[in-house]
One Martini backbone bead per residue (centre of mass of N, CA, C, O) as a GRO file, in nm:
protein
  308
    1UNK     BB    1  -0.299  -3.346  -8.387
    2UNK     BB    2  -0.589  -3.447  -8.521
    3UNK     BB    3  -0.644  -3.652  -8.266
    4UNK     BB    4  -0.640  -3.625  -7.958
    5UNK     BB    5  -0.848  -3.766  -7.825
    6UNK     BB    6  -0.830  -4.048  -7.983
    7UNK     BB    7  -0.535  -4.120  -7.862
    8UNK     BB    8  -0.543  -4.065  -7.563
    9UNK     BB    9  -0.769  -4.270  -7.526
   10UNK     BB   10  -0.659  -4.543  -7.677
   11UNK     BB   11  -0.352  -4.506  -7.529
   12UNK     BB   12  -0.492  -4.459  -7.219
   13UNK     BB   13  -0.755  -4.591  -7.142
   14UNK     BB   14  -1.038  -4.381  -7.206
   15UNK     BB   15  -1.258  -4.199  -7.197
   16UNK     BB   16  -1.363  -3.944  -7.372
   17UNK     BB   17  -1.519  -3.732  -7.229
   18UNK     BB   18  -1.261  -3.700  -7.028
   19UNK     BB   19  -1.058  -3.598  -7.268
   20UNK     BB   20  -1.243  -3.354  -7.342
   21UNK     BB   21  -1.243  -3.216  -7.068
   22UNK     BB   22  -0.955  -3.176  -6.974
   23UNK     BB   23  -0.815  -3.043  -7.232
   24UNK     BB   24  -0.982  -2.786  -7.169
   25UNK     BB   25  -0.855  -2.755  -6.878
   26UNK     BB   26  -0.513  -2.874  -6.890
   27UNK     BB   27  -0.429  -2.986  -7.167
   28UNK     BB   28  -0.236  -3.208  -7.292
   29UNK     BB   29   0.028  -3.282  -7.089
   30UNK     BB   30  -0.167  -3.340  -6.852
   31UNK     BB   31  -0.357  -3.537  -6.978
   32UNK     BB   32  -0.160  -3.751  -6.996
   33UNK     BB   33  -0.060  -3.752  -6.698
   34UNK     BB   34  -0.335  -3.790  -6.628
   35UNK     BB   35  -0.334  -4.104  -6.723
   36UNK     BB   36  -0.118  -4.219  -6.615
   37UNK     BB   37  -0.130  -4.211  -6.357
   38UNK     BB   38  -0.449  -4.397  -6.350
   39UNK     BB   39  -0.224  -4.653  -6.479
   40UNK     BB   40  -0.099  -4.692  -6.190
   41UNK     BB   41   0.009  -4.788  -5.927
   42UNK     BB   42  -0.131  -4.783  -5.634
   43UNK     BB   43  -0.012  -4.701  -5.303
   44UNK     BB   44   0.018  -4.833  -5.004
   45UNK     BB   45  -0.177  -4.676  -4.752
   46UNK     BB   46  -0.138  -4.568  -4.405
   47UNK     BB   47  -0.221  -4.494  -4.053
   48UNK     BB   48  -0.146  -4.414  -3.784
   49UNK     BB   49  -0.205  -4.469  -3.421
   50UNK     BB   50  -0.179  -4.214  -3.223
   51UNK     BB   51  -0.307  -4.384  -2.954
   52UNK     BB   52  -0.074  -4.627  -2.948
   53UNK     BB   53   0.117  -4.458  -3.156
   54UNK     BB   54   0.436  -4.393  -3.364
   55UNK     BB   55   0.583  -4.400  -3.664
   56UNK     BB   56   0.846  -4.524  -3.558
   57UNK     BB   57   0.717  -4.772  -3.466
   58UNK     BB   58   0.551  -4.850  -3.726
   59UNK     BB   59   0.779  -4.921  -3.833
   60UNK     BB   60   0.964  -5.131  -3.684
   61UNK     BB   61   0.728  -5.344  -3.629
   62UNK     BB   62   0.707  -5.411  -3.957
   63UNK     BB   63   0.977  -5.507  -4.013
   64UNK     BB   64   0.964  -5.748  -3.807
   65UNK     BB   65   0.758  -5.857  -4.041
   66UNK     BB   66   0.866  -5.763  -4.346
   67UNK     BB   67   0.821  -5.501  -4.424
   68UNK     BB   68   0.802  -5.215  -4.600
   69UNK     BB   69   0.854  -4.863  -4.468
   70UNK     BB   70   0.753  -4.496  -4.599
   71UNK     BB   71   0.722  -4.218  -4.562
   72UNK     BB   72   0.534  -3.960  -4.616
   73UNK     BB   73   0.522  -3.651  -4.732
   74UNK     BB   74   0.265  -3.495  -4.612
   75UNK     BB   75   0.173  -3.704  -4.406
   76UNK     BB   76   0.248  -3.756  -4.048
   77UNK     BB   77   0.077  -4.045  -4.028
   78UNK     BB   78   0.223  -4.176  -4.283
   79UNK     BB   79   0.229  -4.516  -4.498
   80UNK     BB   80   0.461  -4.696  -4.681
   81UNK     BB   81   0.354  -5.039  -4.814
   82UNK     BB   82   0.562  -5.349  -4.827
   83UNK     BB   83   0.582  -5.703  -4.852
   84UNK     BB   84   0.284  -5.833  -4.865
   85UNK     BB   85  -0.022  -5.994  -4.867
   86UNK     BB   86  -0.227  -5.942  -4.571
   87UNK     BB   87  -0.306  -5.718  -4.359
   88UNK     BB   88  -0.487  -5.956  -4.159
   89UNK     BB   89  -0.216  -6.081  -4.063
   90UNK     BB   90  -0.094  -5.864  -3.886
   91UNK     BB   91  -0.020  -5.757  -3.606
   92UNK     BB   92  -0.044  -5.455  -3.609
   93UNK     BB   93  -0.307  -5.454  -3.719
   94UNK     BB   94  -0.472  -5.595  -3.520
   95UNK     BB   95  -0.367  -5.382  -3.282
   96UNK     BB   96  -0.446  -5.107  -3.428
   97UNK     BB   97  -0.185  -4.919  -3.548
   98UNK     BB   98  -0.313  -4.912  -3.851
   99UNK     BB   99  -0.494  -4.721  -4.094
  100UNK     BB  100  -0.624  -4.761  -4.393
  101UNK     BB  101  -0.507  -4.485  -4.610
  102UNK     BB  102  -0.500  -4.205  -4.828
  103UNK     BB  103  -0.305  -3.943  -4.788
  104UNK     BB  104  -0.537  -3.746  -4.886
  105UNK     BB  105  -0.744  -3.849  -4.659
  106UNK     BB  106  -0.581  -3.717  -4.412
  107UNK     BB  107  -0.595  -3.414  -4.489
  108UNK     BB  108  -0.874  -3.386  -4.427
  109UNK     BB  109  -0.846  -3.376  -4.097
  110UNK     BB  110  -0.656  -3.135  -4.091
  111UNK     BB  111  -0.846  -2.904  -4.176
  112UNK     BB  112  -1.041  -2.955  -3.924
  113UNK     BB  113  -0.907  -2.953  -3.680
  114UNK     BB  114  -0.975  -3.103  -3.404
  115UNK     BB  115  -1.045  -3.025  -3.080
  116UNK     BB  116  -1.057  -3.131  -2.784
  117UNK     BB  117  -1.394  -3.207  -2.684
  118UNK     BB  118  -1.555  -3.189  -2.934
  119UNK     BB  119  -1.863  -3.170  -3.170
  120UNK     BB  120  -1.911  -3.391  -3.444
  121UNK     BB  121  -1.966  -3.405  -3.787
  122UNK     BB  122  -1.997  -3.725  -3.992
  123UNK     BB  123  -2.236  -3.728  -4.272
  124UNK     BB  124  -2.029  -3.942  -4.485
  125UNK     BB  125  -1.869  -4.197  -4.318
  126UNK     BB  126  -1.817  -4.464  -4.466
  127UNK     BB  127  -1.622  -4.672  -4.301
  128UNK     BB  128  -1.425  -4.439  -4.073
  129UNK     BB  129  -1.130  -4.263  -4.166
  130UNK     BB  130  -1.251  -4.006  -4.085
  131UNK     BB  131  -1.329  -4.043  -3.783
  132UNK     BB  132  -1.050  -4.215  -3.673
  133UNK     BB  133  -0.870  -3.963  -3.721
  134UNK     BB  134  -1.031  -3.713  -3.558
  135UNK     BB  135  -1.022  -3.864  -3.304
  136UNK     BB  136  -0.682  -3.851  -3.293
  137UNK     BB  137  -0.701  -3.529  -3.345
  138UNK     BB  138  -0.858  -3.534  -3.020
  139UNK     BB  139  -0.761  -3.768  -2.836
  140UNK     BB  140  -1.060  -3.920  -2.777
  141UNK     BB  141  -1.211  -3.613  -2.720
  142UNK     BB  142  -1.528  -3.647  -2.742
  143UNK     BB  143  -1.738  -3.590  -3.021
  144UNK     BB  144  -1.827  -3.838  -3.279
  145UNK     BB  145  -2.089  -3.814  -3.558
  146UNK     BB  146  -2.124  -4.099  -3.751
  147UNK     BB  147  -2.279  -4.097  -4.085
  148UNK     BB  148  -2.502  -4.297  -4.278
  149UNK     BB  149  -2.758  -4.424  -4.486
  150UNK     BB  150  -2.605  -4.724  -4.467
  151UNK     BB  151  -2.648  -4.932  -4.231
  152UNK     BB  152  -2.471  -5.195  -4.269
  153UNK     BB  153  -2.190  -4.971  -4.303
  154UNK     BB  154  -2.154  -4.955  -3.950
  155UNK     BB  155  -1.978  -5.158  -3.919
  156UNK     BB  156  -1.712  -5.063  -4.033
  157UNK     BB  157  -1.702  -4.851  -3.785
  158UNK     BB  158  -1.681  -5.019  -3.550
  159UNK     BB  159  -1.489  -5.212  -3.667
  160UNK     BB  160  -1.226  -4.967  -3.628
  161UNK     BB  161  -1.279  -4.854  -3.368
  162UNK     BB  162  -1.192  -5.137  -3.195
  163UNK     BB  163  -0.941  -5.174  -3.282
  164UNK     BB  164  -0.861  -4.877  -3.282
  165UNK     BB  165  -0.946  -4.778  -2.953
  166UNK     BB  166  -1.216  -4.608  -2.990
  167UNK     BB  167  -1.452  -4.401  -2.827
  168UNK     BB  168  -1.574  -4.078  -2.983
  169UNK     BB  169  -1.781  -4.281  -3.150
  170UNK     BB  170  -2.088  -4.264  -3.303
  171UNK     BB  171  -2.280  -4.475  -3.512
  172UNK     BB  172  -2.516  -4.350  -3.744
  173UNK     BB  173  -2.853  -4.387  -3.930
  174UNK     BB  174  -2.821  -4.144  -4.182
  175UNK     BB  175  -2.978  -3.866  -4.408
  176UNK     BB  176  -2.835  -3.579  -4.456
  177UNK     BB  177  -3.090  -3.413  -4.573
  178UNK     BB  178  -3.230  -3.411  -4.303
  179UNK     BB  179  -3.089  -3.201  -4.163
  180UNK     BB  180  -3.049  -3.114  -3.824
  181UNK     BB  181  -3.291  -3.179  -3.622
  182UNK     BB  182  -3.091  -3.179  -3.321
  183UNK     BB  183  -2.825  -3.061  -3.470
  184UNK     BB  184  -2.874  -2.776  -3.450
  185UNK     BB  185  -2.642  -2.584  -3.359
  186UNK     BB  186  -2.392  -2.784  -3.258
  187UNK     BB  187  -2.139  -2.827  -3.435
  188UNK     BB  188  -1.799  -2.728  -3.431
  189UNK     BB  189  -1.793  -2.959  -3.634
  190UNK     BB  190  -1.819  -3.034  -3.991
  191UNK     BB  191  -1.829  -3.314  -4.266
  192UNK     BB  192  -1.810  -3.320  -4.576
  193UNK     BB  193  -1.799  -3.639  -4.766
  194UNK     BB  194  -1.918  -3.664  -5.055
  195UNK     BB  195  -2.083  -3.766  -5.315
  196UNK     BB  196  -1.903  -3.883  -5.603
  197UNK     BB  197  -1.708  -3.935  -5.944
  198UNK     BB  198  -1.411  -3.992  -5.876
  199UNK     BB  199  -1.183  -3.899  -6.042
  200UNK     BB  200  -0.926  -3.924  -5.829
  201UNK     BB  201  -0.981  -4.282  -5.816
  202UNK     BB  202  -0.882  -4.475  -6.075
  203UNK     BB  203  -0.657  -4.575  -6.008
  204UNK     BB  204  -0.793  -4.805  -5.753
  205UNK     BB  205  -1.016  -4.841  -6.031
  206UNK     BB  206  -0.995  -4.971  -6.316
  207UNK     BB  207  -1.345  -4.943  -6.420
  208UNK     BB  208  -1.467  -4.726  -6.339
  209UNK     BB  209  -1.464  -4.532  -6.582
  210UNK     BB  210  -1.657  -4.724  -6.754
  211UNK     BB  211  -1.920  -4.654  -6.560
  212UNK     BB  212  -1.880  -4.312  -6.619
  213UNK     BB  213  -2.082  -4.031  -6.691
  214UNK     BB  214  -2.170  -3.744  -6.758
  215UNK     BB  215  -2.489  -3.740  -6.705
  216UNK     BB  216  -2.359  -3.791  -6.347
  217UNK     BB  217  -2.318  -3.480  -6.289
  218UNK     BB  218  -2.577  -3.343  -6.195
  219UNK     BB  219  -2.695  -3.509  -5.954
  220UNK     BB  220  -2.465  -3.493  -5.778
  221UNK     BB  221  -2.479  -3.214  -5.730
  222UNK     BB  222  -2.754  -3.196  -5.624
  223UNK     BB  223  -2.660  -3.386  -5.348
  224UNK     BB  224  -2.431  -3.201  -5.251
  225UNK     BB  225  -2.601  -2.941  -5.189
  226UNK     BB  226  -2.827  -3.061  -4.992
  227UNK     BB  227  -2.612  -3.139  -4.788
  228UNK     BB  228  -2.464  -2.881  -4.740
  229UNK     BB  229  -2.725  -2.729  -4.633
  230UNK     BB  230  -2.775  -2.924  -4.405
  231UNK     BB  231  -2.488  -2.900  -4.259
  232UNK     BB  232  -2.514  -2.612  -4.182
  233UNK     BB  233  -2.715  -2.615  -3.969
  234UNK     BB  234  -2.516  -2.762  -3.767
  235UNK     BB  235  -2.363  -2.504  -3.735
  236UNK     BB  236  -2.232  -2.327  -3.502
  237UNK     BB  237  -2.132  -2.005  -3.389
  238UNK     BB  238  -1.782  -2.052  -3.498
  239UNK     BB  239  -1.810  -2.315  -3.675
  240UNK     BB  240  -1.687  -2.582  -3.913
  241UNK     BB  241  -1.679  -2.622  -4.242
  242UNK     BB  242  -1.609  -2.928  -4.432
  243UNK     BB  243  -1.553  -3.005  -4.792
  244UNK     BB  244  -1.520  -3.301  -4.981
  245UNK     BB  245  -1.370  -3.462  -5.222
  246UNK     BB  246  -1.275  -3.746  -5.502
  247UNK     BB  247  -1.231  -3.507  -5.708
  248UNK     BB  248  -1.165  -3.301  -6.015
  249UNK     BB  249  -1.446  -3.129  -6.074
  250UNK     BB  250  -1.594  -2.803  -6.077
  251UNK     BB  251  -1.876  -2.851  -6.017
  252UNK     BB  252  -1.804  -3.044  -5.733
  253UNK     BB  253  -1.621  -2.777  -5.626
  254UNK     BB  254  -1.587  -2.487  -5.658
  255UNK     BB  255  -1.879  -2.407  -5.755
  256UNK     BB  256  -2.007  -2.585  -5.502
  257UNK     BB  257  -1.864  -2.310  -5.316
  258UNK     BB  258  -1.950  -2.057  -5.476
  259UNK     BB  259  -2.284  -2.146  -5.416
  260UNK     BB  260  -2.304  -2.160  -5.135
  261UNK     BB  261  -2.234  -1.893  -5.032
  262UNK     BB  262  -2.427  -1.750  -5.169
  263UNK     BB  263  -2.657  -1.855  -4.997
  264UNK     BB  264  -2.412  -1.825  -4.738
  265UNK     BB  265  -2.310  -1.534  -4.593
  266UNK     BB  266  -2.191  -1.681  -4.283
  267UNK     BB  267  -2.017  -1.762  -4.453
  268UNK     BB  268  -1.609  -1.824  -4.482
  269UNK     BB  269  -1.351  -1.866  -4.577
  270UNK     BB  270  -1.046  -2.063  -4.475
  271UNK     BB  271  -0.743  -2.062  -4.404
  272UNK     BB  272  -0.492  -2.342  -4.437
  273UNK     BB  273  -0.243  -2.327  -4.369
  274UNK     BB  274  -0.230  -2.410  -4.034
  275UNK     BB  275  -0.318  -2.713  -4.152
  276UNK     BB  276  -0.143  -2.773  -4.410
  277UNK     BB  277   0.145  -2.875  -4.602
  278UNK     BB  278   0.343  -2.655  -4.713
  279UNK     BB  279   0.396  -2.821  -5.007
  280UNK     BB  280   0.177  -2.680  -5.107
  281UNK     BB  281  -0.008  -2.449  -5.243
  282UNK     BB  282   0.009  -2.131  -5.106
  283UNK     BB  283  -0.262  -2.001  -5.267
  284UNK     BB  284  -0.465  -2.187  -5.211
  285UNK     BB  285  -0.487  -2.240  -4.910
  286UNK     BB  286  -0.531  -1.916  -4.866
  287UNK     BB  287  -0.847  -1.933  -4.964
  288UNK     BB  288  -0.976  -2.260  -4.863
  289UNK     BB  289  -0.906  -2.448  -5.148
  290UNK     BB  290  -0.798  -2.755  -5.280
  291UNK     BB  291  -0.677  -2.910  -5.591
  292UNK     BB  292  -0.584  -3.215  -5.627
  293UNK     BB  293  -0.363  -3.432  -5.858
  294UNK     BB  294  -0.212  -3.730  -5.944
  295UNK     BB  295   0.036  -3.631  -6.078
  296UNK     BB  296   0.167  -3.400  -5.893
  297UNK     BB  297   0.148  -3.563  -5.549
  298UNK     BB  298   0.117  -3.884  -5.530
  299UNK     BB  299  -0.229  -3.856  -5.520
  300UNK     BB  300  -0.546  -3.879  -5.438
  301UNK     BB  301  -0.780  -3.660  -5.612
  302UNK     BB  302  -0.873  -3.377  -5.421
  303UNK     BB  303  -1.099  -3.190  -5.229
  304UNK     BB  304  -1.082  -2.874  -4.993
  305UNK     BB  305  -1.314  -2.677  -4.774
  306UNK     BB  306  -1.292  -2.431  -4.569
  307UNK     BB  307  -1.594  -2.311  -4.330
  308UNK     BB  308  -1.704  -2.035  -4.107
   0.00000   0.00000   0.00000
């Protein structure tokens, strides 16, 4: 009660300025159990490659092998699994049966809800999972160009596409804020799944936390809000622009997506409900972006929203 920082600070190993700002916006308790949260061990979780099997396919392959595989609650292509070495010792991954995803990166794939033949821009994408999410679920019909600033990482998406026999992707070194370039009014659907302070993901980098600073955070926003300007610019009239981040400050969230809008008045939320899973709080998605937090869903935690 004297001092709430220090305490939850001391016995849950996180920065002071992190449980400073938590406390101010979750509350005692909230900020508790995200402390907790973050300090268990995160679900190791795959997702189908629904191009080449079915969920059930891939339970019984893994169990074959000896691994231990269940259902996640709200990805419908998602599987927890337990009980190997080492992924690429099996059968099933070799085969391309699944990729490494966690569920809620897999959410954010549902979001986009790409038709098939449609024609997408993936602006932010090594190493390539959610766009070859974006690929199943277009049935490998259509073109996905996914891009990254990062050359090198370029292999990463080759090499995930070639796996999972993905044929819909072609892998583009290119820097999202200088779009639209050629790309201009051309995108049925665009993603920017932007780089961010991660604090969504902190269960999976045990060290992380103790490298981020509030001061790198003036800057991210100024970098996200960059790429969705020039973003914008890629999406055809009626064609549909979704942001995402593994974070869950406010200013990267959801301020980041009400002062777009306020740029871009040509845009506008869209309702989520037909595409995201029903156990979800239905008046966020209502809305047209839902921010999801490690300790209420276990899963990582993330930002996203629909706009068309």
């Amino acid at each position: 009660d004297d001092d709430p920082v220090g305490h939850i600070s001391l016995k849950y190993s996180h920065p002071t300025w992190m449980v400073e700002r938590w406390l101010r916006e979750f509350g005692i308790e909230e900020t508790i159990a995200m402390c907790r949260a973050n300090n268990a061990n995160a679900p190791n979780t795959v997702r189908t490659n629904t191009l080449r099997t079915n969920r059930d396919e891939l339970v019984a392959a893994l169990r074959e092998e000896g691994v231990a595989a269940q259902k996640t609650r709200f990805a419908p292509e998602g599987l927890e699994i337990r009980g190997f070495v080492s992924l690429r010792t099996l059968t099933a991954y070799r085969r391309g049966l699944f990729q490494v995803q966690d569920e809620s990166s897999m959410l954010i794939g549902h979001a986009v809800n790409p038709a098939p033949g449609s024609h997408v821009l993936d602006v932010c994408s090594a190493p390539g999972g959610k766009a070859t999410h974006l690929a199943q679920l277009m049935r490998d019909d259509g073109t996905i160009v996914a891009m990254d600033i990062h050359p090198h990482k370029l292999a990463l998406i080759e090499e995930n596409c070639r796996r999972l026999g993905v044929k819909s992707v072609e892998a583009l070194a290119f820097d999202a804020r200088e779009l639209p370039g050629a790309y201009a009014g051309r995108a049925d659907y665009t993603l920017v799944d932007a780089p961010c302070s991660g604090l969504g993901v902190l269960r999976r980098r045990a060290d992380a936390r103790w490298r981020k600073e509030a001061a790198q955070l003036p800057g991210l926003v100024k970098l996200q809000e960059a790429i969705l300007d020039a973003a914008a610019a890629t999406v055809r009239p009626g064609g549909v622009l979704v942001y995402s981040t593994c974070t869950i400050t406010r200013e990267e969230n959801q301020e980041q997506v009400e002062k777009f809008l306020e740029r871009h008045p040509d845009f506008y939320l869209e309702d989520l409900r037909p595409f995201m899973p029903a156990l979800l709080p239905e008046a966020e998605l209502a809305r047209g972006h839902i921010q999801v937090l490690p300790h209420t869903h276990g899963m990582d935690g993330f930002f996203v929203a629909r706009m068309r």
